[in-house]
N, C-alpha and C positions, 0 to 999 in steps of 0.2 A: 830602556831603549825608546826611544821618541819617535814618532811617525814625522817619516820625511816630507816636507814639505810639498814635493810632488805629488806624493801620495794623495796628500789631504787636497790637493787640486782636482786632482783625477775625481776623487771623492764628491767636491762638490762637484762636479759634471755630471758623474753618475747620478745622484739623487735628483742632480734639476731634470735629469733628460727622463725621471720616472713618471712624471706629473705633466700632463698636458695642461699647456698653460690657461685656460680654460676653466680648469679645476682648481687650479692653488688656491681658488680661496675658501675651497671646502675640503681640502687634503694638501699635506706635504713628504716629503721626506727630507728628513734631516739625519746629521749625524752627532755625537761628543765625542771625545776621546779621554782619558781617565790613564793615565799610563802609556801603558805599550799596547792597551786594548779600543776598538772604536764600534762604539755601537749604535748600528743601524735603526733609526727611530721613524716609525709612521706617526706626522702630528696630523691631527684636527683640530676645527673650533671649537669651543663651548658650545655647548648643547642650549644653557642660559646663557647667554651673555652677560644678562644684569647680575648674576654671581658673581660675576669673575670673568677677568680677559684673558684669563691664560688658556692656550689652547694644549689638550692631552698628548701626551705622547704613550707610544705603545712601542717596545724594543721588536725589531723583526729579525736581528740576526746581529752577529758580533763576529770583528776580524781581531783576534788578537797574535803582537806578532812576534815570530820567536826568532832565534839568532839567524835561522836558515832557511826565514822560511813566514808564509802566513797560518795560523787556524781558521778556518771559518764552523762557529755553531750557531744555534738556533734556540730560541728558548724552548726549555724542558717543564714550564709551568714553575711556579712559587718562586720567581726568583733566582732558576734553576739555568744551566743552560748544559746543551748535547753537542760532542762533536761531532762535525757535520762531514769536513774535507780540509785538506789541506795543500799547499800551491805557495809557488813561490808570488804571484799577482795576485792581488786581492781582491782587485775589479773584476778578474778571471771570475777567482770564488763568487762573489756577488752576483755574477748574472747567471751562476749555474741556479743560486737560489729561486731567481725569477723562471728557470726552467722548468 
């Protein structure tokens, strides 16, 4: 099942509206999608730059979405993740996180 393309509208709105513009060049929030599942990512810059340009991502939460419905979890450590809550709005779920 594929995330509807509203969806993933909604989505970028939500992650821009996280980051005062201000700050984006020393924090983001992004998302991927992988399936039916989308996971919430806090980037940063490089710490060295002269390493390397890639900036880190760190997973803060994950909507994955079922026939009737969204999951939202969180990670559980190691790669791990917990269910958190679930809702038919995913953006719903999302801001409960930030609650």
């Amino acid at each position: 099942m594929a995330v509807p393309d509203e969806i993933r509208s909604r989505l970028s709105q939500w992650c821009a509206a996280r980051v005062p513009a201000a700050e984006r060049d020393q924090r983001q929030i992004g998302y991927t999608i992988h399936g039916d599942a989308v996971t919430i990512l806090e980037r940063r810059p490089p710490a060295y730059p002269e390493l390397g340009p890639a900036w880190s991502a760190t997973p803060v939460a994950r909507l994955v979405r079922l026939r009737d419905g969204w999951v939202l979890e969180r990670p559980a450590g190691r790669g791990t993740w917990q269910r958190d809550a679930t809702g038919s709005d995913p953006i719903a779920l999302l801001d409960a996180v930030r609650a």
